[in-house]
C-alpha positions in Angstrom: -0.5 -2.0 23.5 -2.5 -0.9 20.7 -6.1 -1.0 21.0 -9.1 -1.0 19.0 -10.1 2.5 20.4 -6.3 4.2 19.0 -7.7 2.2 15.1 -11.4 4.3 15.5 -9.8 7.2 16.4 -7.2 7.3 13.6 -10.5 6.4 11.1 -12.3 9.3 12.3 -8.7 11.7 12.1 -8.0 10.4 7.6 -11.6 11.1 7.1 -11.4 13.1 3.8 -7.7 12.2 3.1 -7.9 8.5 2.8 -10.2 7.1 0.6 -12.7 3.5 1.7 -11.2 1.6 -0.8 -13.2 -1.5 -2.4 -13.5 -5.3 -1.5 -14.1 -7.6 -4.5 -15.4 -11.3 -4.7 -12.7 -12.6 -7.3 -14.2 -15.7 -9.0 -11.1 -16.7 -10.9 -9.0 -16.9 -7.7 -12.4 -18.5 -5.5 -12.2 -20.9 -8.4 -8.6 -22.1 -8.4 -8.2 -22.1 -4.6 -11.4 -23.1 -3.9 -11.9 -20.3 -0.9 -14.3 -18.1 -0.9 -11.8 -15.4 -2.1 -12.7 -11.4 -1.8 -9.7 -8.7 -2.7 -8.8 -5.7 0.1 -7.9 -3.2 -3.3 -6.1 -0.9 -1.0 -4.3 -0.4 -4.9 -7.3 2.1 -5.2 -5.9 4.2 -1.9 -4.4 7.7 -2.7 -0.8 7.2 -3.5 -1.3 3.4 -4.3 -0.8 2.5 -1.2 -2.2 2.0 2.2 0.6 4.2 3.9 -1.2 7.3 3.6 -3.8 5.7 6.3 -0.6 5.4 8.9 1.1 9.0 7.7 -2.3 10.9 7.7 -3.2 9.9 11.1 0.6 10.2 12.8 0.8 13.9 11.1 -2.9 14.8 12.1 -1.4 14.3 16.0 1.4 16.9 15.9 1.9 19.8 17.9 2.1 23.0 16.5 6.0 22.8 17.5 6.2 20.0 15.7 4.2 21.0 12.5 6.3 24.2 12.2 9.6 22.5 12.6 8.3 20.0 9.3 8.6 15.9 9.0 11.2 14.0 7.9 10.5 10.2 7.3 12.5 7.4 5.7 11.0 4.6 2.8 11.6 2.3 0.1 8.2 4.1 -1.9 5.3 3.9 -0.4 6.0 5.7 3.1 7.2 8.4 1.2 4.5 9.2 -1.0 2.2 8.7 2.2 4.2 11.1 4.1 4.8 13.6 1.4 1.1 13.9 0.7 0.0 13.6 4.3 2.4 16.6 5.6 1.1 18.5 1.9 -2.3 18.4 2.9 -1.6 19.5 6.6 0.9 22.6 5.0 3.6 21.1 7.3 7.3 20.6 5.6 8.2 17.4 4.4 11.7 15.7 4.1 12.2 11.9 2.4 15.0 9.8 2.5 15.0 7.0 0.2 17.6 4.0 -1.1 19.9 5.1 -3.7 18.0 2.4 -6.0 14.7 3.2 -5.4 12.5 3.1 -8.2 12.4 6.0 -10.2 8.7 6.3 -10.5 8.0 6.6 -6.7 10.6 9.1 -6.0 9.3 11.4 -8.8 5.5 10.5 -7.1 6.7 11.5 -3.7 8.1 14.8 -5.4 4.6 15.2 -6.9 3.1 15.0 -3.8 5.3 17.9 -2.0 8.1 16.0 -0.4 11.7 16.8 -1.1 13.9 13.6 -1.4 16.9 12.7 -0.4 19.0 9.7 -1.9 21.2 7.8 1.0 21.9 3.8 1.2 21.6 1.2 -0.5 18.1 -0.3 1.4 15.7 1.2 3.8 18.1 0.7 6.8 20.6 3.1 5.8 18.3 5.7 4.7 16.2 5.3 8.0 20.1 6.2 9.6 20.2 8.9 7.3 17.0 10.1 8.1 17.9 10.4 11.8 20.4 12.2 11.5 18.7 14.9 9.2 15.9 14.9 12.2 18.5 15.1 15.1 20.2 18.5 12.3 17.0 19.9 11.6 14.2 19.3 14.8 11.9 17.7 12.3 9.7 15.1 13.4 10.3 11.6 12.7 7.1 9.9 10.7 8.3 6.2 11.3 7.1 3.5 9.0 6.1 1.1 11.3 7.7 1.3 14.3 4.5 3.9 16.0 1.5 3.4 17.7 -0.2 6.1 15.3 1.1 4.9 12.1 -0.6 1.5 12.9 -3.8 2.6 14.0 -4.4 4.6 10.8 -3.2 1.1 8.8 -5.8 -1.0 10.8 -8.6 1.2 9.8 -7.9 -1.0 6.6 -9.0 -4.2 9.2 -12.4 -1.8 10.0 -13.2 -1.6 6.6 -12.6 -5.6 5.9 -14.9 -6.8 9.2 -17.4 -4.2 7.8 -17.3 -5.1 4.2 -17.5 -8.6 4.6 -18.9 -9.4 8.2 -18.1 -13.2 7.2 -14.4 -12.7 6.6 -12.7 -16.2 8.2 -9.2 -15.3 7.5 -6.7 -12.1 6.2 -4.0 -12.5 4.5 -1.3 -9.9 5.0 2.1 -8.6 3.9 4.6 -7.7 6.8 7.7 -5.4 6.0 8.1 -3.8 9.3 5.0 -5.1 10.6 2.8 -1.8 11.0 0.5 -3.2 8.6 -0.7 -6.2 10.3 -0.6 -5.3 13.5 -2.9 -2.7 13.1 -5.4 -4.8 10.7 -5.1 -7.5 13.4 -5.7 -5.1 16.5 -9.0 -4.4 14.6 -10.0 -8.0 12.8 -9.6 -9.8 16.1 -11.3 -7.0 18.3 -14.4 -7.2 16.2 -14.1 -10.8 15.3 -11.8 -12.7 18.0 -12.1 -15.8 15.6 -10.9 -14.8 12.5 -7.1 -15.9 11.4 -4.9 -13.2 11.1 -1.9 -14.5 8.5 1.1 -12.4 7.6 3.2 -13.3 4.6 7.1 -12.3 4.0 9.2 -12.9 1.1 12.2 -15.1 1.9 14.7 -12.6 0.4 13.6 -10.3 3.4 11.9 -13.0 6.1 13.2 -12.3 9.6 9.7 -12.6 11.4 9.9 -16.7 11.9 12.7 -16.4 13.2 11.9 -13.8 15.7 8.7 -15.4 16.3 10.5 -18.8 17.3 12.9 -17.0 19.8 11.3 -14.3 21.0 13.5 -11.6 20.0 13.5 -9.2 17.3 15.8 -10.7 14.6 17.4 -8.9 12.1 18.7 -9.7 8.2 22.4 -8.8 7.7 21.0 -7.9 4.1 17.6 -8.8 2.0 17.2 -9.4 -1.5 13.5 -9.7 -3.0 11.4 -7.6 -5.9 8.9 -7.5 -3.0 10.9 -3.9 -2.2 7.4 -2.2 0.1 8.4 -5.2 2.3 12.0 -5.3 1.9 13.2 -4.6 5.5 15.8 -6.2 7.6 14.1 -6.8 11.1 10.2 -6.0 12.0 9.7 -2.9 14.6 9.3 -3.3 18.2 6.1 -2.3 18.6 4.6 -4.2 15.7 6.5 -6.9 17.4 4.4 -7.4 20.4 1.3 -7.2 19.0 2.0 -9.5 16.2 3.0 -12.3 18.6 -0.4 -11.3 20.5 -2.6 -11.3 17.5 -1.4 -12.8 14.2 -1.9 -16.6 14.1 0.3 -17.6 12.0 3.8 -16.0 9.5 4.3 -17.8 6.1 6.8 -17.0 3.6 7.0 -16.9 -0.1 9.1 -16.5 -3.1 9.8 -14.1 -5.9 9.2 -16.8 -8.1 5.8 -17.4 -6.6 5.3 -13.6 -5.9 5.6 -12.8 -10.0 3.3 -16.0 -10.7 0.7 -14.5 -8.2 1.1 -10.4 -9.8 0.8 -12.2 -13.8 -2.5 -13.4 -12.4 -3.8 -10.2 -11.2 -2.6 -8.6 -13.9 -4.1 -10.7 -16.7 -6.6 -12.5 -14.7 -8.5 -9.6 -12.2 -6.8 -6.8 -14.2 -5.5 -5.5 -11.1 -2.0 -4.0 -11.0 0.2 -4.5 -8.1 3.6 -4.2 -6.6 6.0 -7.3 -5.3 4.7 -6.9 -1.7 0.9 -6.0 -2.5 0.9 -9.5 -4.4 2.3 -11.5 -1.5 -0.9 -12.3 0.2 -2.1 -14.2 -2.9 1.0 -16.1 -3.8 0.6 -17.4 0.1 -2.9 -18.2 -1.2 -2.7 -19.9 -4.2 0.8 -21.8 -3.2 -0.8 -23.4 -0.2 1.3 -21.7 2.0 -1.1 -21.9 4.6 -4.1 -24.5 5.6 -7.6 -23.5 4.6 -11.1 -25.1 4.5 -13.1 -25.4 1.6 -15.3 -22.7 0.7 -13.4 -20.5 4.3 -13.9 -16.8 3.5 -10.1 -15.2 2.8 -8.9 -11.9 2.2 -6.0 -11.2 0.7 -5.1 -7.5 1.5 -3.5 -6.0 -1.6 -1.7 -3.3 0.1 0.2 -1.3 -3.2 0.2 -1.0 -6.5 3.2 1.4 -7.1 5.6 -0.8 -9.1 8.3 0.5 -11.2 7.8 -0.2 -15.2 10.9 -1.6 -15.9 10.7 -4.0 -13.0 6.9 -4.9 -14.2 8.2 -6.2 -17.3 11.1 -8.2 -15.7 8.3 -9.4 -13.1 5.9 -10.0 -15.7 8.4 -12.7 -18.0 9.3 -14.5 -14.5 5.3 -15.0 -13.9 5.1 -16.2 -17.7 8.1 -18.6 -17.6 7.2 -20.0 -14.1 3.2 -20.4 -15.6 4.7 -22.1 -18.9 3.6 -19.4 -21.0 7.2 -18.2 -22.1 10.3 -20.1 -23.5 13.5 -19.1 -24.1 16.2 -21.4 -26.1 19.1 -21.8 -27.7 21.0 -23.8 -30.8 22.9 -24.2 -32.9 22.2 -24.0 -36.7 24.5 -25.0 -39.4 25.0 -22.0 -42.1 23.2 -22.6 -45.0 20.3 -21.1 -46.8 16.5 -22.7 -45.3 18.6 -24.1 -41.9 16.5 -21.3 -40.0 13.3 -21.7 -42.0 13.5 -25.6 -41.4 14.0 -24.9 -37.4 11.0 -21.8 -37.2 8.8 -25.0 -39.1 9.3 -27.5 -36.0 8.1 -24.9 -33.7 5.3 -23.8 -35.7 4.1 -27.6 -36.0 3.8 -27.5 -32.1 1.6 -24.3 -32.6 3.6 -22.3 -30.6 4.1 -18.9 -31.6 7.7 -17.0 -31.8 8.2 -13.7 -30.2 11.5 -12.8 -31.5 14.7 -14.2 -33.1 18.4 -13.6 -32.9 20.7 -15.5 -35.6 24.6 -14.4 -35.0 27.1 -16.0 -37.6 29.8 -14.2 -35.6 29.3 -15.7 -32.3 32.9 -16.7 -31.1 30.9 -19.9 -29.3 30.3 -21.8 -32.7 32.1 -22.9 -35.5 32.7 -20.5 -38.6 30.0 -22.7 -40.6 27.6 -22.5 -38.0 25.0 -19.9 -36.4 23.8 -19.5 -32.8 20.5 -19.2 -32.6 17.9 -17.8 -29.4 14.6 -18.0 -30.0 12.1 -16.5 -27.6 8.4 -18.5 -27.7 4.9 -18.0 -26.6 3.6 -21.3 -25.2 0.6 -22.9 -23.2 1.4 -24.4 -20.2 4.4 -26.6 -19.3 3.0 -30.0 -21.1 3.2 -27.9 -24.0 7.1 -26.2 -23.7 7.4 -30.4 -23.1 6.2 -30.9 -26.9 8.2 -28.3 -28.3 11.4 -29.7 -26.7 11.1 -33.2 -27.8 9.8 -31.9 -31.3 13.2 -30.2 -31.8 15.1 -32.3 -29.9 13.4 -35.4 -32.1 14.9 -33.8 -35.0 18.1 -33.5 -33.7 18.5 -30.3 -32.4 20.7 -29.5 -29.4 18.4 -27.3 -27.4 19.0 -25.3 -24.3 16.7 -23.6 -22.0 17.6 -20.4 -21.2 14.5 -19.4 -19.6 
């Protein structure tokens, strides 16, 4: 099994490839949780992501053979760009297979970063089938995710840098996909400090750790669905497996919704951009997901930052709407001149603010004399949306919440 030796080995290999990235006390979060909070940044890491650690150290261990014949990996993002810059750096070929709907800015990254891509399946699975098959065609190398002794000693050097960053550290909170991640931070954290909590966190779109941990046996999804996409796989690897059910205390789950409530907060709050799966370990955090003591020392490992633009935005309303800071709604106006002006007056009474407006006369859902109406509104919290509501609906407005 993986040992604390394989971790300070694979620090001293990504020496001058992978960068020591910060750990920050966040007041804001210490202050609503009321932990002692400090943030892993691996968001700082070359690539935006911590799976240049794994790649780096797994390529650094090839044979000559092997780094002639070139690497061929498969990924959802993050691997890839790991892999891509990792075999780039080492002048050894580089082959990535990605989902079909993998977002558009990481497959441009990884070709940035020397790997040529290849678009198969529609989720990691299939394009980790694809990717097999190119390595059986070609004698390249697999670079697995997770599912390698190497890759998760180079991601527990993220664990060294935690225990020696913040010798107090009482618990870490991290995101498992495949599992590389944490098993390597844990092999580490609980080799240097046997009493700290380990915690993984999974979204439920994609959570088939509880239920292996509760039989035994690796279980796999038939499909998953989350905008946590780094950790969007259908079944944890083997050898992450073992060492997770030797070394992490305890496997919590969250969702989207709490997911985009815990990225807004980072965002806005620590001004810290990060992906679906990097902001996992917070939404755990600050939904309770897990027991703490006041004042206990956590860490929530931020493992990416690599999210899509388009989803950001998409992401971004969810955390708004689920923080009562957005409102959508609908009516239905009759058509005559001031019927708008006398609606946009309720709202501003409230002092909520509009965003934007869209007044149809043709809408086949209303009477020729009448107009549907969506209004989008900034608000302050949900006792607030509660006043605008009643304000309209006082003044007899049928309203509808459409978000």
């Amino acid at each position: 099994m993986l040992s604390l030796a394989d971790v300070e080995a694979a620090r001293e290999r990504i020496d001058g490839v992978v960068r020591w990235t910060p750990l920050e006390y966040s007041y804001t979060f210490s202050e609503m949780t009321g932990a002692d909070v400090h943030l892993k940044l691996e968001t700082f890491q070359r690539t935006g992501a911590f799976k240049l650690r794994g790649a780096t150290n797994r390529i650094a261990t090839l044979s000559p053979a092997e780094r002639d014949a070139g690497v061929v990996t498969a990924s959802a993002g993050n691997h890839a760009q790991g892999v891509a810059l990792a075999a780039t750096r080492a002048d050894v070929d580089s082959k990535i297979v990605m989902p079909e709907h993998a977002p558009i800015s990481k497959v441009e990254a990884t070709e940035r970063y020397g790997g040529e891509t290849v678009l198969y399946g529609a989720d990691y699975d299939e394009a980790q089938a694809k990717a097999h098959e190119i390595e059986r065609e070609e004698g390249r190398t697999y670079v697995h995710a997770f599912d390698d002794d190497e890759v998760m000693a180079g991601q527990g050097t993220i664990g060294l840098e935690i225990v020696d960053d913040c010798p107090d550290v009482d618990t870490v909170v991290v995101p498992v996909g495949g599992g590389g991640l944490i098993s390597g931070i844990a092999t580490a954290v609980k080799a240097r400090k046997p009493d700290t909590r380990v915690i993984g966190v999974q979204a439920e779109g994609a959570a088939s750790l509880p239920e292996s941990l509760r039989t035994g046996s690796i279980a796999e999804l038939d499909a998953v669905n989350t905008i946590a996409d780094g950790i969007a796989t259908r079944k944890v690897g083997e050898r992450p497996f073992e060492v997770i059910r030797e070394r992490v205390d305890e496997v919590v789950t969250v969702s989207d919704e709490e997911t985009a409530v815990a990225l807004t907060y980072l965002l806005e709050r620590a001004k810290t951009l990060v992906e679906g799966a990097g902001a996992v370990p917070l939404a755990a955090l600050l939904f309770e997901h897990f027991d703490y003591e006041e004042g206990e020392t956590i860490v929530p490992a931020l493992c990416g930052g690599n999210i899509d633009t388009n989803q950001l935005t998409t992401v971004l309303v969810r955390g708004l709407v689920e923080t009562g800071r957005y409102l959508k709604i609908r009516t239905v106006l009759r058509d005559r001149p001031g019927a708008l002006q006398d609606l946009v007056e309720i709202i501003a009474d409230q002092r909520a603010n509009i965003y934007a407006i869209q007044h149809d006369r043709t809408s086949r859902d209303v009477a020729m004399n009448e107009a549907d109406v969506e209004i989008d509104i900034e608000t302050r919290g949900h006792d607030h949306i509660d006043e605008v509501l009643d304000a309209l609906r006082t003044a007899g407005y049928a309203v509808d919440v459409l978000a």
